[in-house]
Each structure stands twice: as structure tokens, then as C-alpha cells.
C-alpha positions in Angstrom: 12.6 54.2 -129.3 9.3 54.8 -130.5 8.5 51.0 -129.7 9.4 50.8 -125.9 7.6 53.9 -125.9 4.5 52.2 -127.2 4.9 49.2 -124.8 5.6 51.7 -121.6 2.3 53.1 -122.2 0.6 49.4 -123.5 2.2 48.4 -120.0 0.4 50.7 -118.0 -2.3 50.5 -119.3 -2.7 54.0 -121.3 -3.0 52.4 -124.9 -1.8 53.3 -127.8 0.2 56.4 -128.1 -1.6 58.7 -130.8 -4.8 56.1 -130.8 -7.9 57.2 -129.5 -9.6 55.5 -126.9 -11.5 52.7 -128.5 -9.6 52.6 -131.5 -7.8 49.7 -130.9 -10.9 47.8 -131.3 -10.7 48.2 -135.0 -6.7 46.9 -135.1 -6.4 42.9 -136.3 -3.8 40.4 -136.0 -1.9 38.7 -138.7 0.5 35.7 -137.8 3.3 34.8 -140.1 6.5 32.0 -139.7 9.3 32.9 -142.2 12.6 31.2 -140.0 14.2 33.1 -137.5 11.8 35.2 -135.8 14.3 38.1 -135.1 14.2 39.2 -139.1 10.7 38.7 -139.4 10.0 40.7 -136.4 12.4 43.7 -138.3 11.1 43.3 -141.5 7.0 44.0 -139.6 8.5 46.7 -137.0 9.8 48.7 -140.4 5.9 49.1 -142.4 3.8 51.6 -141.3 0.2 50.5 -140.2 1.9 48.1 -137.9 1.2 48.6 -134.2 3.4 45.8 -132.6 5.2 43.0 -133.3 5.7 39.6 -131.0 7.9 36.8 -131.6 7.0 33.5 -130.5 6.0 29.6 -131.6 2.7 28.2 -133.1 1.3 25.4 -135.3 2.2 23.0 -132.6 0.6 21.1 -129.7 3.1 21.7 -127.1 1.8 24.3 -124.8 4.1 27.0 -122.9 6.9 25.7 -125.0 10.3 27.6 -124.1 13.0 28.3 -126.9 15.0 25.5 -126.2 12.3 23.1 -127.0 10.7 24.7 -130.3 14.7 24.5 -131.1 15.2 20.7 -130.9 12.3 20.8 -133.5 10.0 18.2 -131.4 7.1 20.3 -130.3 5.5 21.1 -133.7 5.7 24.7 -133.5 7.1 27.1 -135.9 9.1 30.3 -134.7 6.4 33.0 -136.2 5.9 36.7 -135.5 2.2 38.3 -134.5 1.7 41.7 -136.2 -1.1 43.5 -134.6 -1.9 46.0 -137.5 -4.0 49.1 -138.3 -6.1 48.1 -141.4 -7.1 51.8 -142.2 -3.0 52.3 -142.8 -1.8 48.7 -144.0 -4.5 46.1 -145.6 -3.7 42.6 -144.8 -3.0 42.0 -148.6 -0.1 44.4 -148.7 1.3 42.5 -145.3 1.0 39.1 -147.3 3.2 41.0 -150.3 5.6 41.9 -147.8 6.1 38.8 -146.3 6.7 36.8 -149.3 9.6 39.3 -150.6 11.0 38.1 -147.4 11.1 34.4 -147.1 12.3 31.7 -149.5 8.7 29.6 -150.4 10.9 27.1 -152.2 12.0 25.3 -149.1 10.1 23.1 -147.0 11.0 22.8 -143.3 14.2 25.5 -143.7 14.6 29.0 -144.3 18.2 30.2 -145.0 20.6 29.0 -142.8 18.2 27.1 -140.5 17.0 24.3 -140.8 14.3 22.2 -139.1 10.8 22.6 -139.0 10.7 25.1 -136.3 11.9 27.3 -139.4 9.4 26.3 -141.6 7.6 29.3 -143.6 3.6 28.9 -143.1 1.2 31.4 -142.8 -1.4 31.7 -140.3 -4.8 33.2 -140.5 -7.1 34.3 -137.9 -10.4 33.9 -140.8 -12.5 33.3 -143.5 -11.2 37.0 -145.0 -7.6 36.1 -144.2 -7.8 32.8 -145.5 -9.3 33.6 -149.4 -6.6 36.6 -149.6 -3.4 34.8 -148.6 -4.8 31.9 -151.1 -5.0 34.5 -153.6 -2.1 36.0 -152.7 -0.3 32.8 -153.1 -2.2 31.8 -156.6 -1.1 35.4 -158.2 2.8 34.6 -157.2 2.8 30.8 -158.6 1.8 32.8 -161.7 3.8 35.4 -161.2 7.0 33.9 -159.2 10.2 35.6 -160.8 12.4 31.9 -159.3 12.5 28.3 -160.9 10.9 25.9 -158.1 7.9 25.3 -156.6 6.4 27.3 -153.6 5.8 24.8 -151.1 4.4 27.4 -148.2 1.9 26.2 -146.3 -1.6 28.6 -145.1 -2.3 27.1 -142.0 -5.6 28.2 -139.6 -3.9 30.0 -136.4 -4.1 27.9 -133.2 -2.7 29.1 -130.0 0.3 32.3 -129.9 3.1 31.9 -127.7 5.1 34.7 -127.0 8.6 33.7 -127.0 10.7 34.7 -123.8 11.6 38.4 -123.4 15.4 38.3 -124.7 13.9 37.5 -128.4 11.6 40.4 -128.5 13.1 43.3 -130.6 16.0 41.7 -130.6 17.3 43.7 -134.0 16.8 46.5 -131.5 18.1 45.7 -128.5 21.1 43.4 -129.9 21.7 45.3 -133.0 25.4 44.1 -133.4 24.6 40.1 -132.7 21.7 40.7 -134.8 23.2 41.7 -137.6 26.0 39.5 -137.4 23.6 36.6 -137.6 21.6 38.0 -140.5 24.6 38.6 -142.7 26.4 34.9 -141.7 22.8 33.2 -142.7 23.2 34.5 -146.1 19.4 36.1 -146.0 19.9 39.1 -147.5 21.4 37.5 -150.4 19.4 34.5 -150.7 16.1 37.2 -151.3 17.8 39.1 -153.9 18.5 36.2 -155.8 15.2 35.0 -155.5 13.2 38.4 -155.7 15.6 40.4 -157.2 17.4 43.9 -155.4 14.6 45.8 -153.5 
């Protein structure tokens, strides 16, 4: 509830509930692809910090592509999730350690169940900062990695966002039950603990 809230008041143009005037100014954007964008949109819509979330395609050179397009895996693009964030609550660093607890890096062009490179895992940043943190992000897990294989995630610099069509958007929300059907038949939940171990 608290989200359509939010977007009511983003909609009309009041801001952000509980921000003060000017304070969005000081939010940033992260972009990350991790396969289906409903469970990466959950997984960002669950950390505190995070202001919204926005499923759509990048990486590509399509423009205005629709669902059914990105699907067929022609355009380029990658289904990918843009987390406007509050960097006085979440640091960008601790979004990066969230996202890699909740993708598979040993796969190229796939993530669980799907396959293509529409569901390829790449991350996306918006600058120089960005860019030397999710490297160093990604050095300190090949290191660290707790899984046999190599990471083969790609850090990509973010070209043009395109929101994907209103039925995707908090869809763990507004189809909770199709949602969750998907999630368990994908085998996600059990592919991350064998990979990352039990949260």
C-alpha cells in the first residue's frame, strides 16, 4: 500500500511522501538485469532506502521496445529494474551486495528458468562512482564466491531506460498469486540457496 501511495502523490505531482521539498534532488538511480524483472523488482521494493522501483528493458538499440519484442530476444535489451534510492539510507555498495545474493553470476544469457539474453544478469551504472564500486564489488566476490564456476556478469555503462508496460509494474503486488506461482515453478528460490547458501 505504501507504494501506490507514493506514486498517487509522485502522480500528482506532490513528491515524495515524508521527503522534503528538494530532497529528491539528492536521490540516485541504480539500474540492475537479474532475469525476470518481477523478482528483481520485489527483492529492491523490500530494502529500506529505496524510493521506487521500475521494471523495464535496456542494453539494447531498439527504442520503445514492447514486452513482446525484448521476449523474442532480438532487440538487445535486457529485462532490468531502475531503483531510484536514498543514499543517506542505502549506499549503492550495499544495493550491489543485494543484488548479487539474488541472481546466479554463473550463467551467461539465462537466469533460472529463462533463458535468452533478454534474461541475461548485467549491471548498469549511471558513473565513474558506480562504475569502480560494482568492479570492486565484483573483484571481492570472485575472491570470495562461496560456488564452483566462474562469474560471467557483465558491468555495462546505462544507455537509455524503458519502462516496461503498466501490467509488469509491481506485479509481486498486484498478482501476488501468479507471481508466486512463477517464482516457485522457476526454481529461484532454490537455485540462490544452493548457490549462496539459506539467507
Amino acid at each position: 500500500m505504501a507504494m501506490e501511495i507514493m506514486w498517487l502523490f509522485l502522480g500528482l505531482g506532490l513528491g515524495i511522501p515524508g521527503m522534503a521539498q528538494g530532497d529528491e534532488s539528492k536521490l540516485e538511480t541504480a539500474t540492475f538485469a537479474g532475469g525476470c524483472f518481477w523478482c528483481v523488482e520485489q527483492v529492491f521494493d523490500e530494502v529500506e532506502g529505496v524510493v521506487k522501483t521500475t521494471s523495464g528493458y535496456i542494453g539494447g538499440s531498439q527504442k520503445n521496445p514492447t514486452y513482446r519484442e525484448v521476449s523474442r530476444g532480438k532487440t538487445g535489451h535486457a529485462e532490468a529494474v531502475e531503483v531510484v534510492f536514498d543514499p543517506a539510507k542505502v549506499s549503492y555498495d550495499e544495493l550491489l551486495a543485494i543484488y548479487w545474493r539474488n541472481i546466479d553470476p554463473t550463467t551467461p544469457d539465462r537466469q533460472f528458468c529463462d533463458r535468452g539474453s533478454q534474461y541475461r544478469a548485467e549491471i548498469f551504472y549511471h558513473n565513474d562512482e558506480q562504475l569502480n564500486l560494482a568492479q570492486a564489488s565484483l573483484s571481492a566476490l570472485m575472491e570470495e564466491k562461496p560456488f564452483d564456476g566462474a562469474i560471467v556478469t557483465q558491468i555495462t555503462p546505462a544507455s537509455d531506460f524503458y519502462p516496461a508496460e503498466a501490467y509488469h509494474q509491481n506485479f509481486h503486488r498486484t498478482n501476488p498469486l501468479r507471481y508466486t506461482f512463477y517464482k516457485s515453478r522457476c526454481g529461484r528460490d532454490n537455485r540462490l540457496e544452493e548457490l549462496w547458501g539459506k539467507k
